[in-house]
N, CA, C and O atoms as a MOPAC input file, in Angstrom:
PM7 MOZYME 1SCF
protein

 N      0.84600 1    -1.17500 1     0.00000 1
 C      0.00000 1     0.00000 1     0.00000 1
 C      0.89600 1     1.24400 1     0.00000 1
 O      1.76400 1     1.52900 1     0.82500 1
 N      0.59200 1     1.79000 1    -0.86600 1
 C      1.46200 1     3.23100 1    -1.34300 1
 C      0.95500 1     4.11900 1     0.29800 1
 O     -0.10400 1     4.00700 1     0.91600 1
 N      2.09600 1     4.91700 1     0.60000 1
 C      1.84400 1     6.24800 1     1.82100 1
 C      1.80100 1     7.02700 1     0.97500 1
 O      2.20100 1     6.75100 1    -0.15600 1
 N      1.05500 1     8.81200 1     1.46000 1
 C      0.95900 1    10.14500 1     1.20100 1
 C      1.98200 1    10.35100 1     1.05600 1
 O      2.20300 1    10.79300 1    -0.07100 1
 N      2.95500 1    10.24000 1     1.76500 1
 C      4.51700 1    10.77400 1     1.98300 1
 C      5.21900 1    10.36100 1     0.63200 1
 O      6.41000 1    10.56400 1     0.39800 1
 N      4.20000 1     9.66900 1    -0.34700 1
 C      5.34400 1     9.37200 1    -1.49700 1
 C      4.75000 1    10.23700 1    -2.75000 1
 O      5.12800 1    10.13700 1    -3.91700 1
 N      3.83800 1    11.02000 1    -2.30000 1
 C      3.21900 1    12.15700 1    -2.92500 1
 C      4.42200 1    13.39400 1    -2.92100 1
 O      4.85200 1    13.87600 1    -1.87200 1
 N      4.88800 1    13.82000 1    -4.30400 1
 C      5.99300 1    15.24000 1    -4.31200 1
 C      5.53300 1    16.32800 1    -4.57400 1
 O      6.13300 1    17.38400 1    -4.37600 1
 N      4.47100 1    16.23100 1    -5.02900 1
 C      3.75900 1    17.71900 1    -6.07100 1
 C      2.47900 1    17.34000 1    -6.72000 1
 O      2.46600 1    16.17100 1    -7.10700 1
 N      1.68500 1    17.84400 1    -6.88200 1
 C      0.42700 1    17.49400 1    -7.68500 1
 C      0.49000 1    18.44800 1    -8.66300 1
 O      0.81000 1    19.61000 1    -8.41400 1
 N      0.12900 1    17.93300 1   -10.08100 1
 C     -0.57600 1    18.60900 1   -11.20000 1
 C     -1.99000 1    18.76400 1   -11.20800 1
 O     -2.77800 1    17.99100 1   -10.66300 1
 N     -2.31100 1    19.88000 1   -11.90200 1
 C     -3.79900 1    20.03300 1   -12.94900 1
 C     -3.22800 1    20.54700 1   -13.70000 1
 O     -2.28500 1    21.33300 1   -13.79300 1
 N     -4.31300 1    19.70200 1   -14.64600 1
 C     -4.40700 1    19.75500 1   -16.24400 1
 C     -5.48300 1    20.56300 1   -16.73000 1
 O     -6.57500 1    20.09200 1   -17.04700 1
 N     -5.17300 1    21.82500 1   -16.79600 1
 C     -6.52100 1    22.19100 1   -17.36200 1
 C     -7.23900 1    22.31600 1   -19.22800 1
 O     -6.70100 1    22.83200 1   -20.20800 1
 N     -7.91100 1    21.97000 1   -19.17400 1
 C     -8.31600 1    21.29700 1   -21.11500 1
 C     -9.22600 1    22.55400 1   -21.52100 1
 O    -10.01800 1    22.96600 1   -20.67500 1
 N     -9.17300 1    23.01300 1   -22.43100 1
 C     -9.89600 1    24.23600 1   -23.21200 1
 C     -9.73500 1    23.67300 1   -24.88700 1
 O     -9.11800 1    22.67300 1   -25.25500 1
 N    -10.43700 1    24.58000 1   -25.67600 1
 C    -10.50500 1    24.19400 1   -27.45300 1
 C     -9.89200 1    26.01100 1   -27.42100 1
 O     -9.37700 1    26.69400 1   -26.53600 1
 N    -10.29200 1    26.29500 1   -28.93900 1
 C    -10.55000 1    27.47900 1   -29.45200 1
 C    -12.10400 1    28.17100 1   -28.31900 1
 O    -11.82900 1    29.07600 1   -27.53100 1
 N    -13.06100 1    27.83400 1   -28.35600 1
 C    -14.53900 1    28.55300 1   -27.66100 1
 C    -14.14700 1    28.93200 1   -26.30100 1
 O    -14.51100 1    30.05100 1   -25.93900 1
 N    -13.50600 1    28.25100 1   -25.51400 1
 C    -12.95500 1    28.01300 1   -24.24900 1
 C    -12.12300 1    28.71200 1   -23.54900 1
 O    -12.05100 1    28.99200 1   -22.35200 1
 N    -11.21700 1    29.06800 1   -24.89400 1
 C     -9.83100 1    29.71500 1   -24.66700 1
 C     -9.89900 1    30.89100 1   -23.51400 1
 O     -9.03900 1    31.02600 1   -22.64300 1
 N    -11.01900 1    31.68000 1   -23.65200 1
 C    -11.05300 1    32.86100 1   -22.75800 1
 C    -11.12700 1    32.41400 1   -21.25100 1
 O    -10.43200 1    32.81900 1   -20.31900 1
 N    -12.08900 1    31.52600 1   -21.23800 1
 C    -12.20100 1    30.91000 1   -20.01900 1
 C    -10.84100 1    30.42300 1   -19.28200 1
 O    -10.61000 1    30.71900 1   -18.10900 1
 N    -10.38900 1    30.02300 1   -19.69300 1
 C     -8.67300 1    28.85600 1   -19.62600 1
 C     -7.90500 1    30.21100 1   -18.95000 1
 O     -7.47000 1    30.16600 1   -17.80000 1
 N     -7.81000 1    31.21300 1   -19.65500 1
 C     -7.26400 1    32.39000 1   -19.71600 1
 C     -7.70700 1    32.71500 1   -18.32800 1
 O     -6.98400 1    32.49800 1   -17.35600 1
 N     -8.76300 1    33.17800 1   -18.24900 1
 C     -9.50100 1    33.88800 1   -16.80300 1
 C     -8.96800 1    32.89300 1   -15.80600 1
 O     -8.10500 1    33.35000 1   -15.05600 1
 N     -9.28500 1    31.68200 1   -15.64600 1
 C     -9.00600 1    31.19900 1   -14.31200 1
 C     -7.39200 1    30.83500 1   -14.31600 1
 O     -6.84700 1    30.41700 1   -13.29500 1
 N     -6.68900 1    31.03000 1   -15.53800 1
 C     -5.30400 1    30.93100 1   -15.31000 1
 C     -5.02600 1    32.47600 1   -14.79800 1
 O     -3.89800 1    32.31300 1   -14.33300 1
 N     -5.23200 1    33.42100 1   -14.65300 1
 C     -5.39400 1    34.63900 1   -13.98600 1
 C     -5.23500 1    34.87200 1   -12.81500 1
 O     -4.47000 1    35.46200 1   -12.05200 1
 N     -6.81200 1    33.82400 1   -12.83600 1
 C     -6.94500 1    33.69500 1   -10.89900 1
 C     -5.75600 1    32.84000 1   -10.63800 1
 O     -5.12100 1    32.97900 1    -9.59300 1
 N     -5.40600 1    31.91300 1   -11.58900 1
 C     -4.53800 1    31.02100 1   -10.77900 1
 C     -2.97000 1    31.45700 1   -10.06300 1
 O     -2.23100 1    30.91900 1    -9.23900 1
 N     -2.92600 1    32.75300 1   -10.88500 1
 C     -1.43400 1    33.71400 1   -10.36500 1
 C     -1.14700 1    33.74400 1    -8.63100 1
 O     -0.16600 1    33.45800 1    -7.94400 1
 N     -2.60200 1    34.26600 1    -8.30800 1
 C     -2.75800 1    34.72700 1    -7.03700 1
 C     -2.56400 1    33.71500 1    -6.13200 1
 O     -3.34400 1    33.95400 1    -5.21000 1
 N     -1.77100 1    32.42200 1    -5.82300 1
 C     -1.00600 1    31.18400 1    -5.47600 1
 C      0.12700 1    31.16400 1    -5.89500 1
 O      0.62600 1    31.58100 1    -6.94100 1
 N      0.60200 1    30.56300 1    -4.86800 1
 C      2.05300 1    30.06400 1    -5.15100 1
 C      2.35000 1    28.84600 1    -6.24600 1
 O      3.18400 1    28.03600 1    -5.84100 1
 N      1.88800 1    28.62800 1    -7.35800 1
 C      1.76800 1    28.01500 1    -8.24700 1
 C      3.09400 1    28.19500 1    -9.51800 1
 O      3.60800 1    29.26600 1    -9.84100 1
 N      3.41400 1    26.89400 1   -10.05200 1
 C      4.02200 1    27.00400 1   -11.39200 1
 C      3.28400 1    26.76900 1   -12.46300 1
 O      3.04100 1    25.61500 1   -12.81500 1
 N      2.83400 1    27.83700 1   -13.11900 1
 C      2.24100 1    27.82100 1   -14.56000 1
 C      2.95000 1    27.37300 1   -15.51500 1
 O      3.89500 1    28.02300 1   -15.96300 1
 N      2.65100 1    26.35900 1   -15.91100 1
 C      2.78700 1    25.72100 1   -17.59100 1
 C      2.47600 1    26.09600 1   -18.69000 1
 O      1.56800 1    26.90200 1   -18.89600 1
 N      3.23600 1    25.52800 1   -19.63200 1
 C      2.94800 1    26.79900 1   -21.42200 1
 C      1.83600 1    25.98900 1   -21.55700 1
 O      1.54700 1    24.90400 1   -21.05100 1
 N      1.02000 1    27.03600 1   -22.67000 1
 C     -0.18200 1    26.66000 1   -23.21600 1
 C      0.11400 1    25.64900 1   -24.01800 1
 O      1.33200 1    25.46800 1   -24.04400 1
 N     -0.45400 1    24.94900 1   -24.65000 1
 C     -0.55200 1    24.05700 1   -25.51800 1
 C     -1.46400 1    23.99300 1   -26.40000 1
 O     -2.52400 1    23.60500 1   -25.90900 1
 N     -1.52100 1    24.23600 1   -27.65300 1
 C     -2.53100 1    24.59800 1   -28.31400 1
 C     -2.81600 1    23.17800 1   -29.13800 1
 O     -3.70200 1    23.19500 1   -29.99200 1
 N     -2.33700 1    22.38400 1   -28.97800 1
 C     -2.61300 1    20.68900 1   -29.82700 1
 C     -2.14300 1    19.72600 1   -28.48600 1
 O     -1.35500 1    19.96100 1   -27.57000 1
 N     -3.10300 1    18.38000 1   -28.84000 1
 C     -2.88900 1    17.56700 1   -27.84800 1
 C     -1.17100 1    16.88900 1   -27.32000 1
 O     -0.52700 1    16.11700 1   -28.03000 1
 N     -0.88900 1    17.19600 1   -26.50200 1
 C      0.33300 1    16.75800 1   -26.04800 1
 C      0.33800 1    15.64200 1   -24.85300 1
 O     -0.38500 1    15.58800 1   -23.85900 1
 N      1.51700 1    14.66100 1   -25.32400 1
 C      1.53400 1    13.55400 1   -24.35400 1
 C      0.22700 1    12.89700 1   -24.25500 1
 O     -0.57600 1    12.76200 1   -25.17800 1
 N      0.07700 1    12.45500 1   -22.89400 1
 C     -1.57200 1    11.87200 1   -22.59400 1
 C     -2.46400 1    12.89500 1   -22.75400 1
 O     -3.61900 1    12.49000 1   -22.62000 1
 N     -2.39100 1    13.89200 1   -22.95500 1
 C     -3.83900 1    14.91600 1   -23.05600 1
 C     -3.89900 1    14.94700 1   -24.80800 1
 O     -3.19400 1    15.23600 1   -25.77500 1
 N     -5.65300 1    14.28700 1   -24.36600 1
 C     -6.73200 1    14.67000 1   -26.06300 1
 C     -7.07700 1    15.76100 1   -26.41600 1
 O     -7.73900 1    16.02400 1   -27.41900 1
 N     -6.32200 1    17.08500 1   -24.98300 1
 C     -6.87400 1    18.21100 1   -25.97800 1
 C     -6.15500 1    19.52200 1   -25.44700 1
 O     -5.43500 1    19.63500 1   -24.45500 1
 N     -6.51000 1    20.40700 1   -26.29500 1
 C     -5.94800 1    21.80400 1   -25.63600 1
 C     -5.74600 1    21.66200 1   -24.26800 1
 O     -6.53800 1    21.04600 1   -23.55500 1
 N     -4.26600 1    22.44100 1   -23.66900 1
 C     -4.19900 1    22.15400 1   -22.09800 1
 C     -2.90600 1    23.49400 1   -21.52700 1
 O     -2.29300 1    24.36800 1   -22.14000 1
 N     -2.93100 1    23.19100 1   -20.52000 1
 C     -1.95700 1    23.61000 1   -20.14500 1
 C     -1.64400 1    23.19300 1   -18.31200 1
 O     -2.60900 1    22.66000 1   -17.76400 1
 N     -0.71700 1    23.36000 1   -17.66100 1
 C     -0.55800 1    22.37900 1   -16.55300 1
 C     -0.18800 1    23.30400 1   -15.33200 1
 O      0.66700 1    24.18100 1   -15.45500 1
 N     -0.79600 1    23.10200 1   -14.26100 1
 C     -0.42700 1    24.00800 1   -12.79100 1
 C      0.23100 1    23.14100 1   -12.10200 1
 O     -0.18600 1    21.98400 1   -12.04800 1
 N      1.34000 1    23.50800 1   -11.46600 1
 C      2.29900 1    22.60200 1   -10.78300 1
 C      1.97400 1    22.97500 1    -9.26600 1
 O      2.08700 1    24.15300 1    -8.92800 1
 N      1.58400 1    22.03500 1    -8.36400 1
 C      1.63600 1    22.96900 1    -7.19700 1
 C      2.35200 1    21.75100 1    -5.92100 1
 O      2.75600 1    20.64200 1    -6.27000 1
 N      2.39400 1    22.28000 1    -4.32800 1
 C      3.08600 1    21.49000 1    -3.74100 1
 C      1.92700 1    20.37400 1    -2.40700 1
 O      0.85500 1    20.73600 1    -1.92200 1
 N      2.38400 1    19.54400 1    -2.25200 1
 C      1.25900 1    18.85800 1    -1.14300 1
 C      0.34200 1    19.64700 1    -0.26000 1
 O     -0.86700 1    19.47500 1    -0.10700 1
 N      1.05900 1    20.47200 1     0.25300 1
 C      0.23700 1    21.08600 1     1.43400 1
 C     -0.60200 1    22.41000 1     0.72600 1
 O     -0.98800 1    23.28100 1     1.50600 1
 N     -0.87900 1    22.56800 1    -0.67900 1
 C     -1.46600 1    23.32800 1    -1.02700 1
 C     -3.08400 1    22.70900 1    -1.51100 1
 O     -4.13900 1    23.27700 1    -1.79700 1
 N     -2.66100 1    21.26300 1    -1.43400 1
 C     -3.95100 1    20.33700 1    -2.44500 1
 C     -5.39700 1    21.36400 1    -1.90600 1
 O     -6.20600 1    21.86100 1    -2.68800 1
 N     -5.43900 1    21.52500 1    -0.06000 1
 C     -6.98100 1    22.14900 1     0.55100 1
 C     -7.28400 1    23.46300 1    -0.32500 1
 O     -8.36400 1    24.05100 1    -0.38400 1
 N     -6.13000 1    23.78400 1    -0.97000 1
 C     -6.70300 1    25.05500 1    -1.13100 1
 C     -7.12800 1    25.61200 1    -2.68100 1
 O     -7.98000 1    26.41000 1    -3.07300 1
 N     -6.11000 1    24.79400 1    -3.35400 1
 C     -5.88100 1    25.03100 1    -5.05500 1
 C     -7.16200 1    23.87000 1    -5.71500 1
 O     -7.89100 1    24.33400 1    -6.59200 1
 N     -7.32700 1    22.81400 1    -5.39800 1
 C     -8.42800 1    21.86000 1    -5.64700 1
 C    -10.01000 1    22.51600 1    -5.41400 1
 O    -10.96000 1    22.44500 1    -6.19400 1
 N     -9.94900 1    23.18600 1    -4.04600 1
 C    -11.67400 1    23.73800 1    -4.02700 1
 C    -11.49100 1    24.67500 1    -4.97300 1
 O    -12.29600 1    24.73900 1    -5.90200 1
 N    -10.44600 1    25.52200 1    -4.89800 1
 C    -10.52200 1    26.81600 1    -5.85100 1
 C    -10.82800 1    26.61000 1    -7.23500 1
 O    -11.72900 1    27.25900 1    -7.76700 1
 N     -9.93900 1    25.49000 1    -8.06300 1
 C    -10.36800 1    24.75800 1    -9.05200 1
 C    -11.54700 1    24.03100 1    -9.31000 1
 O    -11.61800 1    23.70300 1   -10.49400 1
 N    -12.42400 1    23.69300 1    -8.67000 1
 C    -13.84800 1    22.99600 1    -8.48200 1
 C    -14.68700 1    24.29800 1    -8.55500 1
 O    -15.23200 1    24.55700 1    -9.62800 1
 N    -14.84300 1    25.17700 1    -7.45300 1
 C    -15.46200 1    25.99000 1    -7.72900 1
 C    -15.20800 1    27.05500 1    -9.03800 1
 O    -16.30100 1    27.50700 1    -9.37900 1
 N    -14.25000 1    27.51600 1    -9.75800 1
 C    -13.53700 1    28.32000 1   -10.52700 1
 C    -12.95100 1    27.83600 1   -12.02200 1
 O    -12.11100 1    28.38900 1   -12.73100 1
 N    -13.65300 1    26.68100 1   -12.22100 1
 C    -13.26100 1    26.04200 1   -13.65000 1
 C    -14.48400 1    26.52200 1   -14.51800 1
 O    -14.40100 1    26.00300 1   -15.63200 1
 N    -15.35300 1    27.15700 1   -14.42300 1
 C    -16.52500 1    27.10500 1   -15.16200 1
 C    -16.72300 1    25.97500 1   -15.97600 1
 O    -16.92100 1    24.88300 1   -15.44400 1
 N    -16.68100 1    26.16000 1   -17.81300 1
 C    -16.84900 1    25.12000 1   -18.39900 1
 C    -15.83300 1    23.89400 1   -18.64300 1
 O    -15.86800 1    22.83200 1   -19.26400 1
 N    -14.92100 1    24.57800 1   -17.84400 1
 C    -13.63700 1    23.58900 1   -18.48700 1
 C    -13.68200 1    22.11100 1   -17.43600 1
 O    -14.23600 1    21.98900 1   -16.34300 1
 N    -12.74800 1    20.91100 1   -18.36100 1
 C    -12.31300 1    20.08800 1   -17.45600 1
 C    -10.93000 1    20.35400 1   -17.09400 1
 O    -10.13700 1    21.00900 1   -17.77000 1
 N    -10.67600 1    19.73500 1   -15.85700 1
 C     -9.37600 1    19.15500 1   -15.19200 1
 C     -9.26700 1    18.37000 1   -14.35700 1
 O     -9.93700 1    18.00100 1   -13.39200 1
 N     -7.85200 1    17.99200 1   -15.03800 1
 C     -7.53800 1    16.79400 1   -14.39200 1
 C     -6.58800 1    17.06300 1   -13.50500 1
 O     -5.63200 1    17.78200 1   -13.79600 1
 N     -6.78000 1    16.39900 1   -12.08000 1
 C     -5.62100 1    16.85700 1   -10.82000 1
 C     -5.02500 1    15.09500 1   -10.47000 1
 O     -5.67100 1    14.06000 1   -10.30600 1
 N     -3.57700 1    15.35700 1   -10.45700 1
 C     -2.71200 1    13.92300 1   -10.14400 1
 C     -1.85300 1    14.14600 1    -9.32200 1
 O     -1.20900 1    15.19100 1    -9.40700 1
 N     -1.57900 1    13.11700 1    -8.18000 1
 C     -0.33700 1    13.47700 1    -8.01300 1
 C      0.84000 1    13.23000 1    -8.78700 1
 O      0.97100 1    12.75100 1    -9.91300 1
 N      1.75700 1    13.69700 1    -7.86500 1
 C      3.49400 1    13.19700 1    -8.78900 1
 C      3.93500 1    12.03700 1    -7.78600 1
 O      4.20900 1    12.30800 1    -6.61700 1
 N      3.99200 1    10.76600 1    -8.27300 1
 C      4.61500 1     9.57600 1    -7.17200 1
 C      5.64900 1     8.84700 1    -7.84100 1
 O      6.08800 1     7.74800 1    -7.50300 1
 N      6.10500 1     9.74100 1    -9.09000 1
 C      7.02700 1     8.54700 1    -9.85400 1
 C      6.61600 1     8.02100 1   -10.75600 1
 O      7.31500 1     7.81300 1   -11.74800 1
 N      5.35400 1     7.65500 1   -10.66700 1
 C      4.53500 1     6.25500 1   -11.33200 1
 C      3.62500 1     7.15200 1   -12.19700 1
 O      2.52600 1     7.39800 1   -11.69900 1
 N      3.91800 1     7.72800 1   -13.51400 1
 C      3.42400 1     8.46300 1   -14.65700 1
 C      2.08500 1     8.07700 1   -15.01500 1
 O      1.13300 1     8.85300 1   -15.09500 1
 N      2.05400 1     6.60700 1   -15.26500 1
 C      0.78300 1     6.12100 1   -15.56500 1
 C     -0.23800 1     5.82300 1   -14.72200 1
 O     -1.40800 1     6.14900 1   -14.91800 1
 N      0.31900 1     4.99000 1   -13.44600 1
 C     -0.99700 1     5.43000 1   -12.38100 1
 C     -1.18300 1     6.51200 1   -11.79900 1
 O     -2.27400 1     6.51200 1   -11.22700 1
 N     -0.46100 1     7.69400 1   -11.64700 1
 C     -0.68700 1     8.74700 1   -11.61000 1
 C     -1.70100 1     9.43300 1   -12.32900 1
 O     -2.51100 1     9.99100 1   -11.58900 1
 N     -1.92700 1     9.57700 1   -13.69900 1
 C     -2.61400 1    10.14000 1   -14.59600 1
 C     -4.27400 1     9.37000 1   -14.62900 1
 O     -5.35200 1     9.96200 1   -14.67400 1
 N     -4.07000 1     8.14800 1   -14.59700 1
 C     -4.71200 1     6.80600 1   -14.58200 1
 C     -5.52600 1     6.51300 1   -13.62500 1
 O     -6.69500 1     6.89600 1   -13.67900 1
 N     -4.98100 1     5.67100 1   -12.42200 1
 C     -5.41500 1     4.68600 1   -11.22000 1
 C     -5.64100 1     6.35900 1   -10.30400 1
 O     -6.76900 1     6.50700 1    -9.83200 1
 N     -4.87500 1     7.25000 1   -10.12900 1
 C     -4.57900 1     7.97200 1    -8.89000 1
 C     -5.34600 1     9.79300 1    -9.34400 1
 O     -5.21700 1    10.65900 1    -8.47900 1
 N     -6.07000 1    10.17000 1   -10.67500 1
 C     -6.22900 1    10.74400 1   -11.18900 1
 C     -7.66200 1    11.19500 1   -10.25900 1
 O     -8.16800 1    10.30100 1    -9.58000 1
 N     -8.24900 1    12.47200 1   -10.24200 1
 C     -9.42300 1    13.21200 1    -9.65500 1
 C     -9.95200 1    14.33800 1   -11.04100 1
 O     -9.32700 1    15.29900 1   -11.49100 1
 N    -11.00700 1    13.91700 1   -11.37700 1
 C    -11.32800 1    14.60500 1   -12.61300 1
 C    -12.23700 1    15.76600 1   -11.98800 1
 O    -12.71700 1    15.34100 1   -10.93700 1
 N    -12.67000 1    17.15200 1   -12.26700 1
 C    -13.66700 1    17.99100 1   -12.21300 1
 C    -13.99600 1    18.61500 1   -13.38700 1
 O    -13.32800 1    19.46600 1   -13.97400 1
 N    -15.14300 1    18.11800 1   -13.72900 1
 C    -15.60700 1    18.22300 1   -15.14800 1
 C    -16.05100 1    17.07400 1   -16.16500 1
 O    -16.47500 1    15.96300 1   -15.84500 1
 N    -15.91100 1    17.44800 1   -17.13900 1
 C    -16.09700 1    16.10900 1   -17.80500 1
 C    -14.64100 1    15.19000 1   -17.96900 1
 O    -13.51400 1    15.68500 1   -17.92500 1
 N    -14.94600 1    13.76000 1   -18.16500 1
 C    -13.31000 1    12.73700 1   -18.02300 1
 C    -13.62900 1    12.34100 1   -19.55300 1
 O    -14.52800 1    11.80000 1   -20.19800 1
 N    -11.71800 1    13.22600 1   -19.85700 1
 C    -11.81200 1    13.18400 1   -21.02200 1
 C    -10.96900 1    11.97000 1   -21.54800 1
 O    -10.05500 1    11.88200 1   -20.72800 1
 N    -10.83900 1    11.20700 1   -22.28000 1
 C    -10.06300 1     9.80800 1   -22.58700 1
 C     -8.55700 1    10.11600 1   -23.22600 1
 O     -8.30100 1    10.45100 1   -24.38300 1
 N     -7.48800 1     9.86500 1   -21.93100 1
 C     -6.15400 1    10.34500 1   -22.05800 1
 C     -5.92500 1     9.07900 1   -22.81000 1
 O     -6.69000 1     8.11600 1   -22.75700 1
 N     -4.26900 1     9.16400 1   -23.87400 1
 C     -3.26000 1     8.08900 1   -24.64900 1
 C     -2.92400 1     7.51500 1   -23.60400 1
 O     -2.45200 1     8.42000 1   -22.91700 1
 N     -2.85500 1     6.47000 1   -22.97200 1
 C     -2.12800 1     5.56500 1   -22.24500 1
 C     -0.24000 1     5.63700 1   -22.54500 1
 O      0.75300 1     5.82100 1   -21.84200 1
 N     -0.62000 1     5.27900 1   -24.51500 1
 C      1.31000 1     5.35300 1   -25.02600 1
 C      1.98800 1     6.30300 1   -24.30700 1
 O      2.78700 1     5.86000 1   -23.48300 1
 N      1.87200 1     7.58300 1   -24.40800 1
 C      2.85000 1     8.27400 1   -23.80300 1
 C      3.89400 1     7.93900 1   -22.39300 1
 O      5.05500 1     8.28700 1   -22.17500 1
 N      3.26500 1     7.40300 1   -21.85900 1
 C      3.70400 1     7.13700 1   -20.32500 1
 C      3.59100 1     5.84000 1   -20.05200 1
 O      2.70400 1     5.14200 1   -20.54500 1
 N      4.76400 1     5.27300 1   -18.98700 1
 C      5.30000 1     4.02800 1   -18.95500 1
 C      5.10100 1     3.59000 1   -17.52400 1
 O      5.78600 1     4.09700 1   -16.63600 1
 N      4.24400 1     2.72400 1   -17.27800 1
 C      4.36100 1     2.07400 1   -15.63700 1
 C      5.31200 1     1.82300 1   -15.16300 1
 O      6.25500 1     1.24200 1   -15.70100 1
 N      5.22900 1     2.31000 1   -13.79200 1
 C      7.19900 1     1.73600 1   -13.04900 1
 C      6.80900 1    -0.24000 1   -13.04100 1
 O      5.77600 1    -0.80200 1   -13.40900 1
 N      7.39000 1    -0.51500 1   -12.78500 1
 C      7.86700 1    -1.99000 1   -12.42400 1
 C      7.49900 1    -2.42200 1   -11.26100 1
 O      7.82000 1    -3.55200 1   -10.89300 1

């Protein structure tokens, strides 16, 4: 049984198109106002994401605060929140918390540990 303690950082993924874009924009805005690492936009699907994205890096002891903010503050968009444990694919996969709609990530990109 995996511990918390092997949790380093959590991502969200946040997914937008072209219609969206403004939205993505606005709550990446709000998202300044945290101690957060903002990720480049991505305007075509990259890695496991099927769609427009871009990625918030944040640290464990922030999950209470950046997760409600994101739930309440995503309007139309989805995201996806993971931790970081090493393990790329159950991370994204097995260990993944969607708010919004769950959109169907590439498995290929990313490799299970052993």
């Amino acid at each position: 049984m995996k511990h918390t303690d092997s949790i380093t950082g959590y991502h969200a993924h946040v997914y937008f198109d072209a219609a969206s874009e403004p939205a993505a924009a606005a709550l990446r805005e709000a998202l300044e106002a945290f101690d957060v690492t903002l990720g480049r936009w991505h305007r075509k699907p990259v890695g496991p994401h099927p769609a427009w994205s871009y990625q918030v890096a944040f640290a464990p002891e922030q999950f209470a605060d950046i997760v409600p903010f994101l739930t309440l503050n995503r309007g139309p968009l989805s995201v996806l929140v993971h931790p970081m444990t090493g393990d790329a694919m159950a991370d994204h996969f097995d260990h993944a918390i969607w708010l919004g709609e769950r959109l169907a990530l590439a498995p290929e990109p990313l490799q299970r540990e052993p």
